[in-house]
N, C-alpha and C positions, 0 to 999 in steps of 0.2 A: 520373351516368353511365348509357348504354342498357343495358339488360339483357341479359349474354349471351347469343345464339341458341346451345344446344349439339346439334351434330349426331352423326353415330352413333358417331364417334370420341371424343370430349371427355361422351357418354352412358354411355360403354360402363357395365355394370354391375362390371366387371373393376375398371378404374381410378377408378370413381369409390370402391370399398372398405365397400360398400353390406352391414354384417352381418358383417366380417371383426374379425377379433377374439377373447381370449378371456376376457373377455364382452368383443363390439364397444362401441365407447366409444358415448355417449349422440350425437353428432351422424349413426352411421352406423348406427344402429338403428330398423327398419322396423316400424311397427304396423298393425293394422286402424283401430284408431280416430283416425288421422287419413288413412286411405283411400289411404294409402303405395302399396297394391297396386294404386290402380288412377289413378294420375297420373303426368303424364311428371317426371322422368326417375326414377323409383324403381319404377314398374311394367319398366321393363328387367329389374331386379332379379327383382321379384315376378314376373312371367308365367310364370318357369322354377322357381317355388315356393310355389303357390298353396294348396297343403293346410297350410300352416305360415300361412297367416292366413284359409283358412274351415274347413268344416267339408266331408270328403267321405264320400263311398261307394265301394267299390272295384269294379270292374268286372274281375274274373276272368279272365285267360286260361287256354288248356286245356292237356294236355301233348306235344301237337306243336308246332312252332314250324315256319312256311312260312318257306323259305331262299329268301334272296334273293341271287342272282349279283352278286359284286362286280367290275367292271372301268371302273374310273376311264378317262375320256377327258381329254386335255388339248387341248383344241379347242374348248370351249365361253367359257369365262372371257372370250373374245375376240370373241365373236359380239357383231355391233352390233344397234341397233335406233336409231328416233327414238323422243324421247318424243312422246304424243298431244296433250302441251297446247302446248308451246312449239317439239315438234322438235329439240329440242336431243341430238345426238347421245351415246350411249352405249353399255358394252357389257352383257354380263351382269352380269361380274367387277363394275365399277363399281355397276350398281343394286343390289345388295346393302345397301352404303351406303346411297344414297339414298333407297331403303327401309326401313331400321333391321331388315334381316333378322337374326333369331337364329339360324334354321336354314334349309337347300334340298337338296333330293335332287332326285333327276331318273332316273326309271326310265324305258329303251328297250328294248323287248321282253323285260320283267321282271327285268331285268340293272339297277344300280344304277352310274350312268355319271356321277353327278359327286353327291357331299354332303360339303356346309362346315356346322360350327357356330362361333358365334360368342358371344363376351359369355361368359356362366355357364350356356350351354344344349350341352349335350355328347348325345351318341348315347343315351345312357340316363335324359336328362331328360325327366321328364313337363313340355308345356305347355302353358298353356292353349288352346283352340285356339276359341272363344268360338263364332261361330255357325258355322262350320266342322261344329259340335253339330248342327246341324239338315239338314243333310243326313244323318247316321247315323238319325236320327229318322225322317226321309222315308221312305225303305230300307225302314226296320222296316215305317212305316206301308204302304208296297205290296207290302211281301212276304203282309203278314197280309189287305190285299185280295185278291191271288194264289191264295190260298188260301180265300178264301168268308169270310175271320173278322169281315171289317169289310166294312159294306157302304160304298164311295164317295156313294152318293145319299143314303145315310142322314143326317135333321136333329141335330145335335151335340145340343140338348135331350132329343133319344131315346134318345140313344149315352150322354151323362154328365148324368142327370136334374137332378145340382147346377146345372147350367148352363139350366135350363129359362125361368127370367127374365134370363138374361143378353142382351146382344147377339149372342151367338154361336148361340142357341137355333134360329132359323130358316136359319141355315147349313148347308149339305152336311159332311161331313165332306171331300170333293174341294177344297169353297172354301176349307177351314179349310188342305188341304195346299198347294196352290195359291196360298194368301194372296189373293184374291179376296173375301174377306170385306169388309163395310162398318164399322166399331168407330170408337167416338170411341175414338181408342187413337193419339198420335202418338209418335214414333219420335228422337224428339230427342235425341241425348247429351247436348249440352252446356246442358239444360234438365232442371232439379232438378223443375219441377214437371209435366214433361212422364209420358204415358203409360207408359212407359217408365222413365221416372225414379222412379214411383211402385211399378210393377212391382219394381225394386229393392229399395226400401224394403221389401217385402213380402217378398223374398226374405233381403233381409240381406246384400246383396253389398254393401253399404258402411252408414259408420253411419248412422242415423237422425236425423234434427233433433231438437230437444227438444221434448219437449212430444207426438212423435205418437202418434196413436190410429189409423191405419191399420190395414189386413191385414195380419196376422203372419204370413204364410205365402202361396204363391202358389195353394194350393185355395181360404183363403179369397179373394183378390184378383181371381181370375178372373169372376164370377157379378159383380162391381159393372162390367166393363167394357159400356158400350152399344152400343148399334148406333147409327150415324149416313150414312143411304143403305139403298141396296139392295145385297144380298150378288150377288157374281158378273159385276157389272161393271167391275173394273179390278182390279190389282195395285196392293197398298198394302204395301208391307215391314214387318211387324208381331211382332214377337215375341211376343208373346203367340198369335198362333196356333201356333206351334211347343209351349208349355207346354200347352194345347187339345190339339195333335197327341200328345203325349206323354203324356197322362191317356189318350185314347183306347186307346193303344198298350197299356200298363199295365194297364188296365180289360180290356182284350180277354182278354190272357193270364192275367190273375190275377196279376201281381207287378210290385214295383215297377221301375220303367225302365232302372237299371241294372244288375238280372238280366235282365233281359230281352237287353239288350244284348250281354252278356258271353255267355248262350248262344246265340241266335241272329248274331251276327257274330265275336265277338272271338273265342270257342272253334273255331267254324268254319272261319275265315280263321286260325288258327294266327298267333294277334300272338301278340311275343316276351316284350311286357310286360304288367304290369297298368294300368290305366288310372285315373286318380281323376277321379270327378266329384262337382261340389261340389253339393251339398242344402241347401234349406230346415230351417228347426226341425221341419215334420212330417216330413223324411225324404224329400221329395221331388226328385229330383234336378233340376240345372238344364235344363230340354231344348233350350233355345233359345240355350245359350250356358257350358256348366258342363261340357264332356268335357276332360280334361288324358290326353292320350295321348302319346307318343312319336313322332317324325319317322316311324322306319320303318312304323313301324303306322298313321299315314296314309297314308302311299307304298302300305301292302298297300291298303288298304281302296278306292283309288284303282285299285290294278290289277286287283281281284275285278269293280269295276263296269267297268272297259274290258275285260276278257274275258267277261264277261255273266255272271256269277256264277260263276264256275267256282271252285274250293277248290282248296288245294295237291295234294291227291291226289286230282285229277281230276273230283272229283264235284258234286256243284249244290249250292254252300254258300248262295246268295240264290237266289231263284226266278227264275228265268231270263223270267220274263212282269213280274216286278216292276222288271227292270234294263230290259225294251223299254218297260213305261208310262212310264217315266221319261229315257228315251233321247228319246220321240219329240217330249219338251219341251211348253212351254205356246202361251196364245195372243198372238201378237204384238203384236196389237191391244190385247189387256187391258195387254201392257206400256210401251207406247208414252208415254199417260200419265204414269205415272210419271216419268219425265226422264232418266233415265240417258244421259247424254252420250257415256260412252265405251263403250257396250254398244248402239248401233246395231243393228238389229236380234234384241235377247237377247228371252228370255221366261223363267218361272219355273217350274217344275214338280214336284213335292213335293220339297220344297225345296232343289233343285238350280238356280244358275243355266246359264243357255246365252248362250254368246257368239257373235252373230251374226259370217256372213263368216273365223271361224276355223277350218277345218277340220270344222262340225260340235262343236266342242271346248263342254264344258259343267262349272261348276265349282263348288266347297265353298268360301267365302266368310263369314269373320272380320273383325271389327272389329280394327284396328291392323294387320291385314296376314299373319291367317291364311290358308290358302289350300291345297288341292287339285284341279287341275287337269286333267282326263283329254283329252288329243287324241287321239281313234280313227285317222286319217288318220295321224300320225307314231307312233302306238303308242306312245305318249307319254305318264306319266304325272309331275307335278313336286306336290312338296308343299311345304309352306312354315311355319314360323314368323317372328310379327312382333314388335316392340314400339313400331311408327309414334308419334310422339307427337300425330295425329289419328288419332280413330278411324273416321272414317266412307273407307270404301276408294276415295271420289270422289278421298281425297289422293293416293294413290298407283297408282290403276288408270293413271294417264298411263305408269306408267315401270316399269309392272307386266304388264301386258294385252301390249303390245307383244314386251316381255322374253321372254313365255310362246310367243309366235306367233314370234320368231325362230328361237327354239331349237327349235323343232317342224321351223320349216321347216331349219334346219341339218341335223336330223337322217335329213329324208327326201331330202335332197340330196346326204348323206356315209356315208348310210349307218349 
């Protein structure tokens, strides 16, 4: 018989009874060591419960909490769009589904004007939100250029001496945010032996093979990646320069990244929750794809950069010069390359993308279908949880991108 196709209905983590139980019987019980957390359909499950199979750090919020206006619209659910691959007409309501969304808020002039959760992911779950991560990273890194602390021309070799025979060594610290870097370093998910794949391994985000003697950790992992080309001629989507970016960050201030984060953005921006992110055996957190926060506390962090850093109580919680370098996006040209088919016109910029043709709109971008999306032009801020059963967002940017650009434009049409 052909093998089930299950989609988000017949996934759900709800009905499939993924852990229920008291003890759940042995057929509905989830481990790390067979990577439960991170394969479809039981990462449904796991995305909305990630510190119960790694190891985290907690990232502190402070004792204000920024209130966010609640006034549901029922007017959205029914906004159409085509998808980008096939055309095939849909609405919002509908791509939810078709996206395997767990969660979606949608902030209009800081008001909170439509959020559903769905599956095992409810208002005060933390979930993963994978490279979504590297946009909070980026931030840090240009606030603390902003500031005189890091210099942008500076060679990474000079900045973190461990890396002085790496690939990374004759890099800018710009190229590294930028991803304009050259690294024999490929980006493959569904390749075990891939850059990437071994990146993993070194972190511990899934088991190991038998027998390896790799880097136990990602300080040591970093120094064996090379260079292959010359740095600054194209955009290459590389995780490992986000984990680069995030020693930087760390090294600057003297602690490690998820202090750093917690006072510079999470206490500032008054999130309501605490945040786990998941670390290495040294304690290193994940930079490139390790922050487990809450829906609303992306929603904030989404609507600090659409008002240009501004804090709940008025005042310049990111540096207001660190939200314009990053506003005014990368080079097109270096993006082009690349391929991105449904980002016609995008470029990359500490580690933000920008989606050409959409209002200016630029956004925080996760594997399986995380997402933060700022339209300046609709005032517009939508955040998102996924658990897509592909990870790379080429699956779902058709029925995604679109989705995002309708509902912008609804909103600057109705008000």
């Amino acid at each position: 018989m052909p093998e089930t196709i299950l989609d988000a209905d017949s996934s759900n983590p709800v009905s499939m009874g993924w852990m229920e139980g008291l003890p759940p019987p042995p057929d509905k019980r989830l481990a790390w060591a067979r990577a439960d957390h991170m394969r479809f359909p039981t990462h449904r499950y796991a995305y909305s419960h990630m510190r119960e199979f790694l190891p985290t750090a907690r990232v502190g919020r402070g004792r204000s909490v920024w209130d966010l206006p609640v006034a549901l619209r029922d007017d959205l659910d029914g906004v159409a769009f085509n998808a980008l691959d096939d055309g095939r007409p849909l609405t919002w309501e509908q791509a939810h589904k078709v996206n395997f969304t767990d969660a979606v808020l949608v902030l209009h002039r800081g008001t909170i004007v439509y959020e559903r959760y769905m599956g095992v992911t409810r208002q005060d779950t933390p979930h993963i939100a994978f490279s979504v991560t590297k946009s909070f990273v980026g931030t840090l890194a240009e606030m603390l250029v902003a500031e005189g602390r890091i210099d942008p021309a500076a060679p990474v070799g000079e900045v973190i001496p461990e890396l002085a025979g790496s690939g990374f060594a004759d890099a800018t610290v710009r190229q590294v945010m930028d991803m304009t870097t050259a690294l024999d370093f490929s980006e493959e998910y569904t390749d075990p032996s891939s850059g990437i794949g071994a990146m993993s391994n070194a972190l511990g985000l899934t088991p190991r093979p038998p027998g390896y003697a790799g880097a136990g950790d990602v300080f040591a992992f970093l120094p064996t990646v090379r260079k292959n080309g010359e740095h600054g001629q194209r955009f290459t989507y590389r995780t490992c320069n986000t984990e680069v970016l995030g020693w930087i960050v760390a090294r600057a201030e003297g602690k490690r990244l998820d202090h750093v984060l917690s006072e510079r953005i999470w206490q500032p921006l008054g999130m309501e929750q605490d945040a786990d992110f998941l670390t290495d055996t040294s304690g290193m957190p994940f930079a490139g794809g390790g922050l487990n926060p809450v829906l609303r506390d992306m929603a904030r962090f989404g609507e600090a950069m659409r008002l240009g850093g501004v804090a709940p109580d008025g005042g310049q919680a990111i540096h207001a010069a660190a939200i314009e370098a990053i506003r005014v996006g990368g080079s097109k040209d270096a993006f082009v390359p690349a391929g991105y088919a449904w980002l016609p016109g995008g470029s990359y910029r500490s580690q933000w993308w920008f989606v050409g043709g959409n209002h200016g709109a630029y956004s925080a971008r996760g594997i399986h279908g995380q997402a933060i999306y700022v339209d300046p032009v609709a005032e517009m801020v939508i955040a998102r949880f996924g658990s897509h059963p592909v990870a790379a967002n080429s699956a779902f940017d058709p029925t995604s991108l679109p989705a995002y650009k309708a509902v912008a434009e609804h909103l600057i049409s109705h008000g």
